[in-house]
C-alpha positions in Angstrom: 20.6 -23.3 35.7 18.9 -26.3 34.6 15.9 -24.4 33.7 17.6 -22.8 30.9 18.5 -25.8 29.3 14.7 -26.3 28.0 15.1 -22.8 26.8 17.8 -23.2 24.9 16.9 -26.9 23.5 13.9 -24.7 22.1 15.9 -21.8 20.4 17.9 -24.7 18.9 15.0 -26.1 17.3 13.9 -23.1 16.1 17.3 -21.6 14.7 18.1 -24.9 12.7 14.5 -24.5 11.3 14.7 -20.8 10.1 15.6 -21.7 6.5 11.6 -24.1 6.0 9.7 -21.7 8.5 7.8 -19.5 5.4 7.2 -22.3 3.3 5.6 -24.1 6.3 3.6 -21.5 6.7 2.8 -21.1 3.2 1.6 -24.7 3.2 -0.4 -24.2 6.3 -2.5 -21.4 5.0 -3.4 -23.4 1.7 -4.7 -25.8 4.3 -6.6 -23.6 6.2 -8.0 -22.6 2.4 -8.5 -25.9 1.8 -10.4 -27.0 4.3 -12.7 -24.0 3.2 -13.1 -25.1 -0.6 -10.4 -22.3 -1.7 -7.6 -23.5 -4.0 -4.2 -23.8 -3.1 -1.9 -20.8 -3.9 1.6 -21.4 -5.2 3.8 -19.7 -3.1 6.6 -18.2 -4.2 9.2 -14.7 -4.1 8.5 -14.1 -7.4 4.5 -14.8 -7.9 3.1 -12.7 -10.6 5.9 -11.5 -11.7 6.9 -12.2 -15.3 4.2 -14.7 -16.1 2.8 -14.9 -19.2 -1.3 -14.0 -19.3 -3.9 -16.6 -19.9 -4.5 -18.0 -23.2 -6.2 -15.8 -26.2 -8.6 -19.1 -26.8 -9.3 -19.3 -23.5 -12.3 -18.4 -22.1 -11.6 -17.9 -18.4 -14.1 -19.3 -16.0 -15.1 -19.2 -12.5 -12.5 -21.2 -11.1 -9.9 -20.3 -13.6 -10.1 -16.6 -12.9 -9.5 -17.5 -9.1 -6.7 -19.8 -10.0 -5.0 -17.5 -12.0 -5.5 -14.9 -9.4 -3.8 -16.9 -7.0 -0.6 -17.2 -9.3 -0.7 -13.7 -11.2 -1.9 -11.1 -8.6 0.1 -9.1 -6.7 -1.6 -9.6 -3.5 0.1 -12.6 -3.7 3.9 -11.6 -3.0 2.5 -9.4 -0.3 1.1 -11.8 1.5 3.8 -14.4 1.4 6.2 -11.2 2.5 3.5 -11.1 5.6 4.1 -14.5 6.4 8.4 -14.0 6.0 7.7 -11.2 8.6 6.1 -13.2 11.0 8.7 -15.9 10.9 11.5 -13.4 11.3 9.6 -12.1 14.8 9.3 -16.1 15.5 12.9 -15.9 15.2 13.7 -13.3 16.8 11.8 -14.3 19.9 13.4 -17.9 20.0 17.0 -16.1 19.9 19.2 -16.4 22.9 20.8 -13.8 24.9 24.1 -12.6 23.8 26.6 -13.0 25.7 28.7 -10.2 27.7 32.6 -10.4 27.1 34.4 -8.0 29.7 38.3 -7.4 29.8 40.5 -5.0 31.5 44.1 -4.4 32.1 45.2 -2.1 35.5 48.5 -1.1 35.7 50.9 -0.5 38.8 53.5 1.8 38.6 56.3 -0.8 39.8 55.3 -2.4 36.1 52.6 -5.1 37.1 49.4 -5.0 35.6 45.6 -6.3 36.8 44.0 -8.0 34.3 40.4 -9.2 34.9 38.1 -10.6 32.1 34.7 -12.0 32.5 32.0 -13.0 30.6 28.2 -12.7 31.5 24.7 -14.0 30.4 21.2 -12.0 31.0 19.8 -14.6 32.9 16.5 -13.0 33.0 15.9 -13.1 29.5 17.2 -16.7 29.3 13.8 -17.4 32.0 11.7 -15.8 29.7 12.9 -17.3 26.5 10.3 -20.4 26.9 7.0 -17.7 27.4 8.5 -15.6 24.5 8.6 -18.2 21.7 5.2 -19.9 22.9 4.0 -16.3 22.3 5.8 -15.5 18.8 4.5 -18.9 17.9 1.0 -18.2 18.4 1.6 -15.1 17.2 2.5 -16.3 13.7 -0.6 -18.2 13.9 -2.5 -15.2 13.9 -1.1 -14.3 10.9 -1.2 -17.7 9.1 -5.2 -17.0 10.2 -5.0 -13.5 9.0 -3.2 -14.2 5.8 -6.0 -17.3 4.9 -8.6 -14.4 5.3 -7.4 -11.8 3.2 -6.8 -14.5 0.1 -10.7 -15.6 1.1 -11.7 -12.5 0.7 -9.5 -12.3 -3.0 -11.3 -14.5 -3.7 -14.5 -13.3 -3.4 -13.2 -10.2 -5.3 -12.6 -12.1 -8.1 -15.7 -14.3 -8.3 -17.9 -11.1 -7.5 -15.9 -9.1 -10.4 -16.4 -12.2 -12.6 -20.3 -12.1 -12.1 -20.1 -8.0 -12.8 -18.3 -8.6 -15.9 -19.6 -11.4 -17.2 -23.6 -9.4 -16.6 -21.6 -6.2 -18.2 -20.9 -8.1 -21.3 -24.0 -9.6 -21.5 -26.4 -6.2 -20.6 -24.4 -4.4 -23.3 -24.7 -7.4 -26.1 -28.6 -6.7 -25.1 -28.5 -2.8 -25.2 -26.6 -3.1 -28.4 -29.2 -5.1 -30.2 -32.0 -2.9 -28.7 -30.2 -0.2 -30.4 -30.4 -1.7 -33.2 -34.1 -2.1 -33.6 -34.7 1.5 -32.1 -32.5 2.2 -35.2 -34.4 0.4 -37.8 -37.5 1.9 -35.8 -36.1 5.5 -36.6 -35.5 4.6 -40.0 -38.7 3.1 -41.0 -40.7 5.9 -39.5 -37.7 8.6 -41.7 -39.6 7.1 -44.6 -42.9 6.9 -43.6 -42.7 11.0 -43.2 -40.7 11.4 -46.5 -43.6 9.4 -48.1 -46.7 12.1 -46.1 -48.2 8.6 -43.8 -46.6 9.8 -40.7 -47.1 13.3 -38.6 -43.5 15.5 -37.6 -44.1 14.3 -34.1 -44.3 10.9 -33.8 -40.8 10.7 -36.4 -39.6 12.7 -33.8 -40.3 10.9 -31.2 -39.0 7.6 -33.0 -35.5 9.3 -33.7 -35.6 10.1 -29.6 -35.9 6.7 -29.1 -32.9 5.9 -31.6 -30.8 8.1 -30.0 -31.3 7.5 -26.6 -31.2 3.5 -27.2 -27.4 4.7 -29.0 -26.4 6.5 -25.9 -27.6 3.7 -23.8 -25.7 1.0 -26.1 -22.2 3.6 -25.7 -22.7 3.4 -21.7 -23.0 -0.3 -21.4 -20.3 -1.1 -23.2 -18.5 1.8 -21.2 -19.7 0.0 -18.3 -18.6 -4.0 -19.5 -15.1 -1.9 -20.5 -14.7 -0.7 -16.4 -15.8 -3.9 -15.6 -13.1 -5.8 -17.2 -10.3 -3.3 -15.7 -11.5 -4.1 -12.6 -11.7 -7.7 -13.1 -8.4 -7.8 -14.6 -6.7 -6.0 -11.6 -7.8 -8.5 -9.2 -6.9 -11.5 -11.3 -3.2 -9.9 -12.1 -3.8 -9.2 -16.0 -3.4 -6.7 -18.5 -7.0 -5.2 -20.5 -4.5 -5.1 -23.6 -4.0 -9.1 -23.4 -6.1 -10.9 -25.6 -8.3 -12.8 -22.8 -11.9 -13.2 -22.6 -15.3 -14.7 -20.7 -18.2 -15.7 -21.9 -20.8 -13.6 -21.9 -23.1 -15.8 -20.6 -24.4 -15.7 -16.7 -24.7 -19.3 -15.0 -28.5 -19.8 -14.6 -29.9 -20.0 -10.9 -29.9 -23.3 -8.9 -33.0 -25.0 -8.6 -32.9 -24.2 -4.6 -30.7 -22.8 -2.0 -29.4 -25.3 0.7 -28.2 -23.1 3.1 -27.3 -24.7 6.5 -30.2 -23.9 9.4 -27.2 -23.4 11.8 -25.1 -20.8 9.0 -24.5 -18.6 11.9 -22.9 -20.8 14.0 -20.8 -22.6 11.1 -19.3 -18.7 10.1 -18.3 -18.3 13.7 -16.4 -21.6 13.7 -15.2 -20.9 10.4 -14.2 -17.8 9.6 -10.8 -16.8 9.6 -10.9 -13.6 11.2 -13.2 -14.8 14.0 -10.5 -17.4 14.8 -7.6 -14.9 14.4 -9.3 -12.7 16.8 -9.8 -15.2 19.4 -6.3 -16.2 19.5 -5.2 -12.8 19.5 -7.4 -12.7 22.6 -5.6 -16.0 24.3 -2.3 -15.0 22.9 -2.7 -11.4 24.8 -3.8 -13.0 28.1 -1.1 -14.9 28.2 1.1 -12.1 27.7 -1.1 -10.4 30.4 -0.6 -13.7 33.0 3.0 -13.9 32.0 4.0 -10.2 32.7 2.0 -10.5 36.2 3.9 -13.7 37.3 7.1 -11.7 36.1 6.7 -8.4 37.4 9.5 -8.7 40.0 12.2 -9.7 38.0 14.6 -6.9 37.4 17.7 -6.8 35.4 19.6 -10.7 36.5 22.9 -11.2 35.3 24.9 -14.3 35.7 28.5 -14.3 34.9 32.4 -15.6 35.1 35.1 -13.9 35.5 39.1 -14.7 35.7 41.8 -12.0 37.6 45.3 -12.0 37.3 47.2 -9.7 39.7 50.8 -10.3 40.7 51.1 -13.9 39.6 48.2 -14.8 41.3 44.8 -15.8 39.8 41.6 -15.4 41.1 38.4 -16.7 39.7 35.0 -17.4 40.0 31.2 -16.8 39.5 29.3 -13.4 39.5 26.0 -12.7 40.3 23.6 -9.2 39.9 20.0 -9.1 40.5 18.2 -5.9 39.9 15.1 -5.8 41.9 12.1 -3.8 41.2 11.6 -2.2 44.5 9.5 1.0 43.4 8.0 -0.3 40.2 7.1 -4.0 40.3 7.0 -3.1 37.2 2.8 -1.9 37.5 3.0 -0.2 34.5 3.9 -3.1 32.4 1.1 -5.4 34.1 -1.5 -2.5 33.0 -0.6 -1.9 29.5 -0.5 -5.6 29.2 -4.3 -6.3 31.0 -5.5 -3.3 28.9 -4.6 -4.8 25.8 -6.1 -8.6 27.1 -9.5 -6.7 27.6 -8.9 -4.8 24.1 -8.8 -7.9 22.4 -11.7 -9.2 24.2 -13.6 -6.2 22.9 -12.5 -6.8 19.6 -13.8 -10.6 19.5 -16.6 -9.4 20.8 -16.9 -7.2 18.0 -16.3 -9.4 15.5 -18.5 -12.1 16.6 -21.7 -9.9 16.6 -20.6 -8.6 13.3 -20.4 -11.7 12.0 -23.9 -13.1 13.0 -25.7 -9.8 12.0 -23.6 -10.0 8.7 -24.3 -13.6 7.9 -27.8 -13.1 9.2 -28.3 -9.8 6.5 -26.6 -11.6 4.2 -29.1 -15.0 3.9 -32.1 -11.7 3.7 -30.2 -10.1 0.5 -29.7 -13.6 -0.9 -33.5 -14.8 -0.5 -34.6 -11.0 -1.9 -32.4 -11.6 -4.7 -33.7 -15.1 -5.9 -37.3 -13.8 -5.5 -36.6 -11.0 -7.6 -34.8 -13.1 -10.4 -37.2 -15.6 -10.2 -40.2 -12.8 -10.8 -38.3 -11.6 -13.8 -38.2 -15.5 -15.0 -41.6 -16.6 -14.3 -43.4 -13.2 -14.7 -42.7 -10.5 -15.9 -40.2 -11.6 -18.9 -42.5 -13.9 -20.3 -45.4 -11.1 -20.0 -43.3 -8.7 -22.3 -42.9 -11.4 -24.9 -46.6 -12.1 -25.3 -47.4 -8.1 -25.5 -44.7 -8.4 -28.6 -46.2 -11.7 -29.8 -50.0 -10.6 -29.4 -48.8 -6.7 -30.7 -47.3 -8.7 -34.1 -50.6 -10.5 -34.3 -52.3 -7.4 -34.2 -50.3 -5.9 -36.9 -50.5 -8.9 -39.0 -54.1 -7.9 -39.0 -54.3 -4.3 -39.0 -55.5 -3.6 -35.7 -52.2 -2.4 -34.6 -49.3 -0.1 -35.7 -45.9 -1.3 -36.7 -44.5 1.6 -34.2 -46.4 -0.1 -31.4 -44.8 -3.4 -31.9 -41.7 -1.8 -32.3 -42.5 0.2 -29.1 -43.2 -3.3 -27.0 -39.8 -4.8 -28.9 -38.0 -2.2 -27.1 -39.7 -2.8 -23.2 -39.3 -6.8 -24.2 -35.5 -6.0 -24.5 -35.0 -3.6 -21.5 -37.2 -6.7 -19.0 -34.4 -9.0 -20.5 -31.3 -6.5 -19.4 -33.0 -5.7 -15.9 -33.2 -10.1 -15.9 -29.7 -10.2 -16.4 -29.1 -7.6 -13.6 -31.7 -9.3 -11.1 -29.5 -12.6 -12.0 -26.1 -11.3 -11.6 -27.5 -9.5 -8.2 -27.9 -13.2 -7.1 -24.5 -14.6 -7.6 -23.0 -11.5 -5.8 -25.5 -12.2 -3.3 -24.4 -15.6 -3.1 -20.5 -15.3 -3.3 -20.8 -12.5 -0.2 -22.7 -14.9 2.0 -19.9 -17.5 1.2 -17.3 -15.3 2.4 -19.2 -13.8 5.5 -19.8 -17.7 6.2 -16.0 -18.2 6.0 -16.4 -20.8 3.5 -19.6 -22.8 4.9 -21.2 -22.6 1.7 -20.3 -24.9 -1.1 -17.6 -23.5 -3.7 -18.9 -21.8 -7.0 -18.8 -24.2 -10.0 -21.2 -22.8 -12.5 -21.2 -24.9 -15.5 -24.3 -23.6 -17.8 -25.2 -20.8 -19.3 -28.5 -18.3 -18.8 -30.1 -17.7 -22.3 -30.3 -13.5 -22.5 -33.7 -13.9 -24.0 -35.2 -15.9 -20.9 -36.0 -19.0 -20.4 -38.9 -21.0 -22.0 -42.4 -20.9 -20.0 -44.5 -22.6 -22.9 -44.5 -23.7 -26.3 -47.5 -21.1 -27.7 -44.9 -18.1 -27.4 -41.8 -19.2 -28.7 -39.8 -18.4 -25.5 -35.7 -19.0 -25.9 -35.7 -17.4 -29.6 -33.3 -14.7 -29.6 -35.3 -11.3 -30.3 
């Protein structure tokens, strides 16, 4: 009997603990986040739940949005309710066998009575108490591991659906204002044609261009409108509150310092990877411990007391059932099986990740080289065809409709700018969470002038068109 003692010392621990086991846990997965560059999350029952939305004069930034996230989104409660489960089967694994109470009372027909009571313990599961809570407690692990991931990847939501929005509000304050000079377009030709100075068919074509730069103002403010439902979903608000962003995207960094040895920081970091690999060690452990057990049957250990005609008899009791047939083979099987199921699974999820992480650092580099061809090249070239297409009407070698006509190209290179740009932060915050948090945390602190930035004096780059 002495190796139950152990066993019991250990459901002791564990039982006086029950009431701080969630909140541990809780703090252990803002550690886990932590170490990652992820904010804390305050835990609680009742996260998100009757909280009042962020301020109307707030702008809500990068950080802020995850932040409030943390505190205002449903995901929240679910995930601390994941972590109360996995306690419970910690609990339930560090419980210790009930005990069997038997009683009975024979009686004699000259009057006397047999009575016999007992009491028994399932010895067996009193061995295997030790193996079981090692097991629930790396269990609960995996979740602590599991839970960090799926708040990462919240995280990532809400950053990425900050980007859309933020490049929604500023692509339809764009469109709107190219609407507006398609309009004014419109109209000045409407009165060139009243006056006889301008053919049927090219006022035709200018009101085309009116209305299509209308319908193309109506869907990208339909678009900035889906963008903010979705934003506000993640972050745990309502479109009706009076909350807001700026609708200005961060300029690019200078550079990208990404790590030469990315890959092999995401496979030490990542959540998932690591939950996976302990699932793998937690399952052939259950695997070794099922083998070393497989010929313990039923083993009950017991008391009992006998009182029959004045006299009492009393003593220990002892059953073993013994596996003679079994050896319990399918047990061992289902348990290897799953060991080399796991395996497969790490497997899979390491490969993923490299070939992830790997596509990921492609899209990222594409995406800079793109914005940066939009910043360097191609924007600046649209505002000198405007400036040089102005000169020329200045001095009548040009028609207004022509400047007019390179006004509207000039403000479609700045919206495609803005979508190259915002294509980069989402390139950027998906590497960070394929990389588990190896990348530096986003801070943007600037703003990225809509009419792109200045290349040279002669042009008068950074004016708003």
């Amino acid at each position: 009997m002495r190796t139950c003692f152990p066993a019991l010392a250990m459901a002791g621990v564990i039982l006086t603990s029950a009431c701080a086991t969630r909140d541990r846990d809780a703090e252990q997965v803002n550690q886990l986040l932590a170490a990652r560059g992820t904010a804390a999350v305050p835990w609680t029952a009742s996260s998100g739940q009757g909280q009042r939305p962020a301020p109307a004069s707030e702008a809500l930034s990068l950080r802020r949005s995850v932040e409030l996230a943390f505190s205002h989104s449903p995901v929240i409660r679910e995930q601390y309710a994941e972590l109360g489960i996995g306690a419970a089967e910690m609990l339930e694994a560090g419980k210790v066998p009930d005990l069997g109470l038997e009683y009975s009372r024979l009686s004699f027909d000259d009057g006397h009575a047999q009575v016999t009571r007992g009491v028994t313990l399932a010895l067996a599961d009193l061995l295997l108490l030790p193996g079981r809570v090692r097991i629930a407690n790396a269990g609960q692990q995996i979740t602590r591991d599991r839970v960090a991931a799926k708040l990462s990847q919240l995280e990532a939501d809400v950053e990425a659906a900050w980007f859309d929005y933020t490049s929604a509000l500023q692509a339809a304050e764009v469109q709107s204002r190219a609407a507006q000079a398609s309009r004014a377009s419109a109209e000045y030709a409407r009165r060139l044609h009243a006056a006889g100075n301008l053919p049927a068919r090219a006022q035709a074509q200018e009101l085309a261009a009116a209305s299509s730069g209308d319908i193309a103002a109506a869907r990208a403010k339909a678009h900035a409108q889906e963008a903010r439902a979705r934003f506000a979903t993640l972050v745990g608000l309502s479109t009706r509150d009076d909350w807001r962003l700026e609708p200005r995207l961060p300029p690019l960094p200078h550079h990208d310092d990404e790590p030469q040895d990315l890959v092999r920081r995401a496979l030490e970091s990542r959540l998932d990877v690591a939950a996976a690999r302990r699932e793998a060690a937690l399952l052939e452990q259950a695997w070794r411990t099922t083998r070393f057990w497989r010929w313990l049957g039923d083993f009950d250990v017991g008391y009992e007391r006998e009182r029959d005609h004045g006299s009492v008899l009393r003593g220990p009791t002892f059953r073993l059932g013994l596996p003679l047939l079994s050896w319990n083979r399918g047990g061992v099987l289902r348990a290897r099986s799953s060991m080399e199921a796991a395996r497969a699974r790490l497997a899979a999820v390491e490969l993923d990740t490299e070939n992830e992480v790997a596509l990921a650092l492609d899209r990222l580099d594409t995406a800079r080289k793109i914005a940066d061809a939009y910043r360097v090249t191609l924007v600046p070239e649209r505002e000198n065809v405007t400036a040089r297409t102005v000169e020329e009407v200045n001095f009548m070698l040009a028609g207004a409709f022509e400047a007019l006509a390179a006004r509207r190209e000039q403000f479609e290179a700045y919206r495609e700018y803005i979508e190259a740009v915002r294509d980069y932060w989402l390139a950027r915050v998906e590497l960070r969470r394929l990389s588990g948090g190896a990348l530096p945390a986003l801070a943007p602190d600037g703003t990225l002038n809509i009419d792109a930035p200045a290349t040279g004096p002669s042009h008068g780059h950074g004016e708003h068109p």
